[in-house]
C-alpha positions in Angstrom: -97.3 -118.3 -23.1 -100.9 -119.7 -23.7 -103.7 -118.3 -21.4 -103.7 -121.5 -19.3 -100.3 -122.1 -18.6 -100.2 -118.0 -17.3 -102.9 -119.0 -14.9 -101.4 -121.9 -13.9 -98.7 -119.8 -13.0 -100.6 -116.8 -11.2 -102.3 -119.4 -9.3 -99.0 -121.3 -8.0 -98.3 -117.0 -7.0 -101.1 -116.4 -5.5 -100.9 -119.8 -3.3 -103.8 -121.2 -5.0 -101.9 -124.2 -6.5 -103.7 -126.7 -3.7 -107.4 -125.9 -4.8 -109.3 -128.9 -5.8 -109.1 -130.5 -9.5 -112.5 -129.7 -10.2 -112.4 -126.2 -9.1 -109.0 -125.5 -11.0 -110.4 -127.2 -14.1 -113.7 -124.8 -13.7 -111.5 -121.9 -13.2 -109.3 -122.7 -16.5 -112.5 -123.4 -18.3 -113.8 -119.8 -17.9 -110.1 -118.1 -18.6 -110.6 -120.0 -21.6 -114.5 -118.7 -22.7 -113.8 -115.3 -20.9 -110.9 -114.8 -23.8 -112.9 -116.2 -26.5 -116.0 -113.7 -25.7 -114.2 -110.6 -24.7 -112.9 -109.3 -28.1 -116.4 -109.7 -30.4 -118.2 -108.5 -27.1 -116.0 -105.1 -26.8 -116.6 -104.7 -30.4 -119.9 -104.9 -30.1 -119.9 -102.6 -27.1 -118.1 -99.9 -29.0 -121.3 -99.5 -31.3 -123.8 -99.0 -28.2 -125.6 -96.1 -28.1 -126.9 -94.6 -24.5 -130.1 -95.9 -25.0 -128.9 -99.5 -25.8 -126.3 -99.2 -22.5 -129.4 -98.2 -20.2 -130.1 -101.9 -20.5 -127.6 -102.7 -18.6 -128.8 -100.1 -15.6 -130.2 -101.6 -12.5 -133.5 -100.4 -10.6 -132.0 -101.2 -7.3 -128.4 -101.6 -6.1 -127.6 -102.6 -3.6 -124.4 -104.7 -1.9 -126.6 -108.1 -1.0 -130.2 -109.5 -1.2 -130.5 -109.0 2.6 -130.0 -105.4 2.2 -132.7 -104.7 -0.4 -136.6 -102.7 1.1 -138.5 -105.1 -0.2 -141.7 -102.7 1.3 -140.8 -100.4 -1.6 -141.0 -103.3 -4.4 -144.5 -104.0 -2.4 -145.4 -101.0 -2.8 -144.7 -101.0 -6.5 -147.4 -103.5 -7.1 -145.0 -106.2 -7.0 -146.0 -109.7 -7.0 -143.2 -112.1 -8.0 -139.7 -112.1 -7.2 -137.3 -114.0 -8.6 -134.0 -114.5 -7.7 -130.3 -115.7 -9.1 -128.8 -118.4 -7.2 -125.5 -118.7 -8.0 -123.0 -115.6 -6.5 -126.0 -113.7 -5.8 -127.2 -116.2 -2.7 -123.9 -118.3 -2.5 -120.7 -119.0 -3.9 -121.3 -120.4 -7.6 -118.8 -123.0 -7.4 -118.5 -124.9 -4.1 -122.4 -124.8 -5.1 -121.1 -126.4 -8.3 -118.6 -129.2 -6.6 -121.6 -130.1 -3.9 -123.9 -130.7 -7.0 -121.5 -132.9 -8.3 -121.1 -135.2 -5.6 -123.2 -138.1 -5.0 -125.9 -138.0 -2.8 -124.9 -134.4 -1.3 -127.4 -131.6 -1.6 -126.9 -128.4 -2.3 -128.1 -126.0 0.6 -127.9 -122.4 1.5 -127.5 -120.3 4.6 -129.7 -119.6 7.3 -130.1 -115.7 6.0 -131.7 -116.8 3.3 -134.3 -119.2 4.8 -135.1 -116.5 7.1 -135.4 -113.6 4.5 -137.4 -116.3 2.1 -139.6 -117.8 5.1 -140.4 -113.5 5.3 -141.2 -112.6 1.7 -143.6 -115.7 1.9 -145.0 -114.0 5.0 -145.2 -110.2 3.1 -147.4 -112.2 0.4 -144.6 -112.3 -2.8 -143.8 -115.3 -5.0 -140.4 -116.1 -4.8 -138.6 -118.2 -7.4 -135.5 -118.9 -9.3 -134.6 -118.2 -12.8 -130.9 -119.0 -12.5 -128.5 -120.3 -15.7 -127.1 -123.2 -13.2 -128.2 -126.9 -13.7 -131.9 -127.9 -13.0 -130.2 -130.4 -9.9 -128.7 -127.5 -8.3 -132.5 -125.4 -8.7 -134.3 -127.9 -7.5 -131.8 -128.5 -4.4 -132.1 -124.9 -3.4 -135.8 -124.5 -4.1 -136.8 -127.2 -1.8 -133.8 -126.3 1.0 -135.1 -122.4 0.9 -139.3 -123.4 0.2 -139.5 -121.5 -2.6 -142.7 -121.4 -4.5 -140.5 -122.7 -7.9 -137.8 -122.6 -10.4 -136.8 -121.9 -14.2 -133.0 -123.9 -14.5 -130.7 -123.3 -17.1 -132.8 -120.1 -18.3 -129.8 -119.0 -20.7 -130.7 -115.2 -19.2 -130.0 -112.5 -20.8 -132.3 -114.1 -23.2 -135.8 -112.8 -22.0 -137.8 -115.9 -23.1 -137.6 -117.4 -19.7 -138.4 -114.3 -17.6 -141.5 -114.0 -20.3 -142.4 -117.9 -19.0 -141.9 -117.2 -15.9 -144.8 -114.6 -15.4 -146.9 -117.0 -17.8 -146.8 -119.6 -15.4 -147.6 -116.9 -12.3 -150.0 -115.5 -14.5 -148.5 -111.8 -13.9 -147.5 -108.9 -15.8 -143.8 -107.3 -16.3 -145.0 -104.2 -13.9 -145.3 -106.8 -11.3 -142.2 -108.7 -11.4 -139.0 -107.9 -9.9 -135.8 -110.4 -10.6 -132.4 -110.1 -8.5 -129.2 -111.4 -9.2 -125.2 -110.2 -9.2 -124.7 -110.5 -13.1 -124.9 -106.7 -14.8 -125.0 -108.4 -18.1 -127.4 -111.8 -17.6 -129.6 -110.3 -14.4 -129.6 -106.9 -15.2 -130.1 -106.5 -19.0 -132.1 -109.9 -19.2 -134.8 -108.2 -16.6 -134.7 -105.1 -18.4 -135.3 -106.3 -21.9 -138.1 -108.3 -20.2 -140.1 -105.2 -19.1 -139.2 -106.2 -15.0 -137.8 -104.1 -12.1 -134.4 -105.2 -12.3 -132.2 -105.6 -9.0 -128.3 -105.5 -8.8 -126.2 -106.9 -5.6 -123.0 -107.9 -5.3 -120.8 -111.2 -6.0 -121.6 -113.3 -2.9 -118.9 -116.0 -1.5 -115.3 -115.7 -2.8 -114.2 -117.9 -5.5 -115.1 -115.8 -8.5 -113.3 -112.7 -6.9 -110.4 -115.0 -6.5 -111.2 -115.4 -10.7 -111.3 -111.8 -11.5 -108.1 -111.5 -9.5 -106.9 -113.8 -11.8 -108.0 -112.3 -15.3 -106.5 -108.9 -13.3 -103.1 -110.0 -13.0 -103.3 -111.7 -16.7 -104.5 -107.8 -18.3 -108.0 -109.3 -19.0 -110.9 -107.2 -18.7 -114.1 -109.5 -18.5 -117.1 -108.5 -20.4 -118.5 -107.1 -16.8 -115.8 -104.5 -16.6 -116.1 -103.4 -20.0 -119.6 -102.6 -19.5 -119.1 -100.8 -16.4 -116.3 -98.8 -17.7 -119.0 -97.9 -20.8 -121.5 -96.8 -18.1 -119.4 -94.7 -15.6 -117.7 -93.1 -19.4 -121.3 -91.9 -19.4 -122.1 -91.3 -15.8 -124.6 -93.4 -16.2 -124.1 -95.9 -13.2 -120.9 -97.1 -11.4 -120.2 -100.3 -9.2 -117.9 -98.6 -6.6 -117.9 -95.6 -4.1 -117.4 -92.1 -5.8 -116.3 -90.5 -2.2 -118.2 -91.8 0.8 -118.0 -95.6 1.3 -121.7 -96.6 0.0 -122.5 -94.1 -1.5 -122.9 -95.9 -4.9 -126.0 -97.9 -3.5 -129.8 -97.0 -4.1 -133.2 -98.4 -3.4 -136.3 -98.3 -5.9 -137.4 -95.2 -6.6 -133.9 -93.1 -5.2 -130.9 -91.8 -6.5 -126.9 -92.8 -5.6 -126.1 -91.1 -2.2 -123.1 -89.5 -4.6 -126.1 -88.0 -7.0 -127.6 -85.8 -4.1 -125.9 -83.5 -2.7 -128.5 -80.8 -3.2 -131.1 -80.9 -0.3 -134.0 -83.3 -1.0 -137.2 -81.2 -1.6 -139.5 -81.2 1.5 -143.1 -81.1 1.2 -143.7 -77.1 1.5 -141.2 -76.5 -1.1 -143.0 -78.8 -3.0 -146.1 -77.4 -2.6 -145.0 -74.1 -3.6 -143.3 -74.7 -6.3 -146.5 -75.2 -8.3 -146.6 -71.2 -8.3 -143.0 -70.4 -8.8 -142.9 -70.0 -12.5 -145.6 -68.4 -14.0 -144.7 -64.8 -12.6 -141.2 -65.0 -14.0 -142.2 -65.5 -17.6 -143.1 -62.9 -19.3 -144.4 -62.5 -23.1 -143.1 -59.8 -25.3 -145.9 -58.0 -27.4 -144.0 -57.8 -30.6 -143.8 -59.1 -34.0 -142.1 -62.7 -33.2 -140.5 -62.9 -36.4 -138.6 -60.7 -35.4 -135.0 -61.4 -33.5 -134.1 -58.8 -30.5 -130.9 -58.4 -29.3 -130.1 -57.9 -25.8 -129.4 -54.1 -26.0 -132.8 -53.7 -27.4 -135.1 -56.1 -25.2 -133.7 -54.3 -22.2 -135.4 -51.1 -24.2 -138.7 -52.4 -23.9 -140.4 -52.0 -20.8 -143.2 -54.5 -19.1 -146.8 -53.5 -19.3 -146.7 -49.7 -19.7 -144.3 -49.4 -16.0 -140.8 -48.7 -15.9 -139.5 -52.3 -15.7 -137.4 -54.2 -18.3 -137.6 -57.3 -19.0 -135.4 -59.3 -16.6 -132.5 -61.9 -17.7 -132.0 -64.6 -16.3 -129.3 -63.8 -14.0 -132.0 -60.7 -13.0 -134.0 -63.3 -12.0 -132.2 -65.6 -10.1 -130.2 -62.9 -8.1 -134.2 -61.2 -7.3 -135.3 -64.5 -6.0 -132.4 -65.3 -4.0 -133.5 -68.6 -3.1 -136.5 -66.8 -1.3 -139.3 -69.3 -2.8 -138.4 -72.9 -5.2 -137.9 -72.1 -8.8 -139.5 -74.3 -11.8 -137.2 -73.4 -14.6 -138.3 -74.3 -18.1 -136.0 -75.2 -21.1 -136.9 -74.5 -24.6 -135.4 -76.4 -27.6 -136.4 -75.0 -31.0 -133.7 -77.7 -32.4 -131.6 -80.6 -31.4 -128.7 -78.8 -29.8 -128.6 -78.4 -26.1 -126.4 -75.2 -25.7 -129.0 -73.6 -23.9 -129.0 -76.0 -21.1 -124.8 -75.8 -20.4 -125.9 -71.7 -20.8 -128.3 -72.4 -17.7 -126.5 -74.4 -16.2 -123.4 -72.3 -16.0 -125.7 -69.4 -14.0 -127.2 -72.0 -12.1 -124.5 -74.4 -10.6 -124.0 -71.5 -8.1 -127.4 -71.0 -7.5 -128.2 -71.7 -3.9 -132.0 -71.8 -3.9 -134.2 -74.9 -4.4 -135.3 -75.6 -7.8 -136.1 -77.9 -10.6 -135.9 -77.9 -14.2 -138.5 -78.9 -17.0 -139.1 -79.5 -20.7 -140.8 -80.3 -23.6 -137.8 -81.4 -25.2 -136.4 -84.9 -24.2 -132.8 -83.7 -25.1 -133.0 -81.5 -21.9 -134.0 -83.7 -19.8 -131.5 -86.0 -21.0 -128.7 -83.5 -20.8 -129.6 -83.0 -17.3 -129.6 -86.5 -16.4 -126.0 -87.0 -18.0 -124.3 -83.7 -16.4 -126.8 -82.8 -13.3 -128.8 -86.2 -12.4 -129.3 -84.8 -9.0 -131.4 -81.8 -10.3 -134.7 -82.9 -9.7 -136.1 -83.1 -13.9 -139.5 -83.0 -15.0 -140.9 -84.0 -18.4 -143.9 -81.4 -19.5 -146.3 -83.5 -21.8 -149.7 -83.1 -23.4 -151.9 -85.6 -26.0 -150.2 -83.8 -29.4 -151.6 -86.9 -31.4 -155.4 -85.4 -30.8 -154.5 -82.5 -32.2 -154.6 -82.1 -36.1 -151.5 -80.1 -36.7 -149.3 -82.9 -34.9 -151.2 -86.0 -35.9 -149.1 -88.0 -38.2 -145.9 -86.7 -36.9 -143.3 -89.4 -35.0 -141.6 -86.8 -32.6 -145.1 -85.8 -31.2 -146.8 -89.7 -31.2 -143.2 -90.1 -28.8 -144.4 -87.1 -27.0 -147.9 -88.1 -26.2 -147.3 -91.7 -24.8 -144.3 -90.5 -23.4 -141.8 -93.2 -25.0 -138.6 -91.2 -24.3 -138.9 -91.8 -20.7 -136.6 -95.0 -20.8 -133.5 -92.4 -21.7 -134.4 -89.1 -19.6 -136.3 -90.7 -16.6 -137.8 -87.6 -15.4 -138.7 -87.5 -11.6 -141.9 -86.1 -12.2 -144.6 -85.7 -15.0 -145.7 -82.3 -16.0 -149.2 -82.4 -17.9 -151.9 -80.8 -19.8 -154.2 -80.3 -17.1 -157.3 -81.7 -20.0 -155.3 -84.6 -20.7 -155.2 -86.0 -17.4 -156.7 -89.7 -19.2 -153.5 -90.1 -20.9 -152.7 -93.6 -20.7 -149.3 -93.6 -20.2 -149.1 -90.3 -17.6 -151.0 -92.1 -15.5 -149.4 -95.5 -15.9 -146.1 -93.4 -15.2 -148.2 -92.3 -12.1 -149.0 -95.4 -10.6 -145.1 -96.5 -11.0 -144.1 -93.6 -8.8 -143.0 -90.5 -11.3 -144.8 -87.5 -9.5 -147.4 -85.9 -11.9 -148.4 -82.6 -11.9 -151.1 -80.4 -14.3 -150.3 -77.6 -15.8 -152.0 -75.2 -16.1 -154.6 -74.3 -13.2 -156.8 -71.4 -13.6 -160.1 -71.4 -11.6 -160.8 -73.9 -8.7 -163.5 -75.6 -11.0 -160.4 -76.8 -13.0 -158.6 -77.4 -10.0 -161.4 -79.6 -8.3 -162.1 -81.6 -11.7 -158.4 -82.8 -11.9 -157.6 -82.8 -8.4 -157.5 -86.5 -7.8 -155.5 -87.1 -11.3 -152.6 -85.1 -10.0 -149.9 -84.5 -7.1 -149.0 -81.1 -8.1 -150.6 -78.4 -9.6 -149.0 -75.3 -11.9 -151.4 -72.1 -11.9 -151.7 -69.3 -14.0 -153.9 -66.1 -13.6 -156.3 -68.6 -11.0 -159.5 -67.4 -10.2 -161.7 -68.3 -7.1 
């Protein structure tokens, strides 16, 4: 049975048999492309790698356009906002059959006059960049007073969002675009270099579709990318366990990622000290390799104590004061971190972890995202030994970020100029120096940084 004639069916079983010709015709229209698409998309799918799937990622999700804080994208820096029209303000296709009509306009509700006739008021552009027909922009642009519109923008092509802050005469950093589409909103805006903003389908006929393509065993392109993206924990479109939980605003985490305690300021505070007394070096010929049995024969310093495990550690601290815990990576695997992990997951103290080594971080966002993850960093490429080497020009400018997204910076203290630290900085990543160790350091840097890691300070 041809694809048509089973939704001609499921309709007639789903009562849907009386909709209007033009909206039945639409509706067999995209059963038809949906099938022709799906199969070369879900091969091409299969050869993503995490990096090309956090693309498809959203800045900000949540479950309509009235429900996003649109202080925190002010506070960002940003200037323009554009927005979808169709399913992300109203329902795509009664949008679609008023267009069509002669002499009707297409309007929208009073919600969105209101929350446009505001963002005017908070000082943002607002415009449209919307694949829809330039009729339908134009309708809406004028009914809503909207400062203008891009029609037919063929998004996720990035050429129009590019345009767009041409004609606005503003950079990527200070655009944000919103829309309902994970593939054409979300990937288009993130391609483009813009804060990207995910809600949900607004009006009804296209979940009436997807019902459809349901009951026929079709997955649309949609679905398969969020089945890729939940396969790698790296985003989901429902619930986990509390109803809304699956929702964030710029700058946060899923309710469902944190269920450890947010850091309060104190604990942040002290954290800066938290390490450095737990590290300790072993004088000894470091080509050396020790096994446990004889590192716990050494003692520290000339005194009676041993050199402490891990597990020494965490049970002497107790959760007492917040821990920074620091991964090394000598190679590419990341066995130490499930090591750590397995001693910490029980731990009941505050803490955070940090690296050098992007794979850590990484790791941690995959299997822990709501351990707070810090990224340590210094300018390698000054330095002759590293200049000339990829991994540490990465390193410097900090171009891994877009697969680890660290929640704070950790930095030499004497690169505090670093171009892209303090770019990272100003779009909200916490930065701190390491390391501190005399106030004259500490007053020379003190406006670079929001934390501060000290070591043997002196007054």
């Amino acid at each position: 049975m041809g694809i048509i004639k089973k939704g001609a069916n499921l309709m007639w079983g789903l009562g849907m048999n009386g909709l209007p010709k033009e909206m039945s015709d639409y509706l067999n229209r995209m059963l038809l492309e949906e099938q022709e698409d799906r199969k070369a998309f879900a091969a091409e799918l299969e050869g993503f790698s995490e990096a090309d799937l956090m693309a498809f990622v959203p800045d900000v999700y949540q479950k309509s356009i009235y429900k996003i804080d649109y202080g925190k994208l002010k506070e960002k820096g940003i200037m323009l906002i554009s927005f979808d029209i169709d399913d992300t303000i109203s329902d795509s296709i009664w949008n679609k059959m008023r267009g069509a009509l002669p002499g009707v306009k297409v309007t929208m509700p009073k919600d969105a006059k209101n929350l446009f006739r505001d963002l005017k008021a908070m000082g943002f552009i607002v415009t449209f960049l919307t694949n829809t027909k330039a009729s339908i922009a134009e309708d809406v642009c004028e009914d809503l007073q909207a400062d203008g519109y891009i029609a037919r923008a063929d998004k996720p092509e990035t050429r129009n969002f590019e345009r767009m802050m041409e004609i606005y005469h503003v950079e990527p950093t200070q655009m944000a675009h919103i829309g309902n589409n994970i593939r054409q909103d979300v990937a288009g805006g993130n391609r483009a270099g813009v804060t990207t903003c995910l809600v949900r389908r607004a009006g009804f006929s296209l979940k009436i579709f997807n019902a459809a393509l349901k009951k026929l065993g079709i997955q649309t392109k949609g679905h398969l990318v969020r089945a890729k993206l939940l396969e790698y924990g790296l985003w989901r479109k429902h619930h986990k366990e509390i109803k809304g939980d699956q929702y964030y605003q710029l700058g946060e985490l899923p309710k469902y990622q944190t269920k450890q305690a947010p850091f309060s300021s104190a604990q942040k505070n002290d954290m800066e000290a938290a390490a450095a007394d737990l590290i300790q070096q072993v004088a000894a010929d470091q080509d050396k390799t020790y096994t446990l049995e004889e590192l716990q024969n050494l003692r520290l310093a000339g005194s009676a104590a041993r050199i402490p495990t891990f597990a020494d550690v965490l049970a002497a601290v107790d959760g007492k004061v917040p821990l920074i815990v620091e991964y090394k990576l000598d190679v590419v695997s990341t066995k130490v971190c499930e090591l750590g992990n397995e001693l910490l997951k029980d731990y009941r103290g505050p803490y955070c972890i940090e690296s050098f080594h992007p794979l850590a971080l990484r790791w941690y966002r995959r299997h822990r995202p709501e351990i707070m993850r810090g990224q340590l960093g210094m300018d390698f490429w000054k330095e002759k030994e590293y200049r000339g080497k990829t991994q540490y020009l990465l390193l410097s400018f900090l171009l891994t970020n877009f697969l680890t997204r660290p929640d704070f910076i950790a930095f030499n203290h004497t690169d505090a100029r670093n171009l892209s630290r303090r770019v990272c900085r100003r779009l909200g990543a916490l930065s701190a120096a390491w390391t501190i160790r005399s106030r004259k350091q500490y007053e020379h840097v003190k406006d670079e940084f929001d934390l501060f890691i000290f070591d043997s300070f002196r007054m």
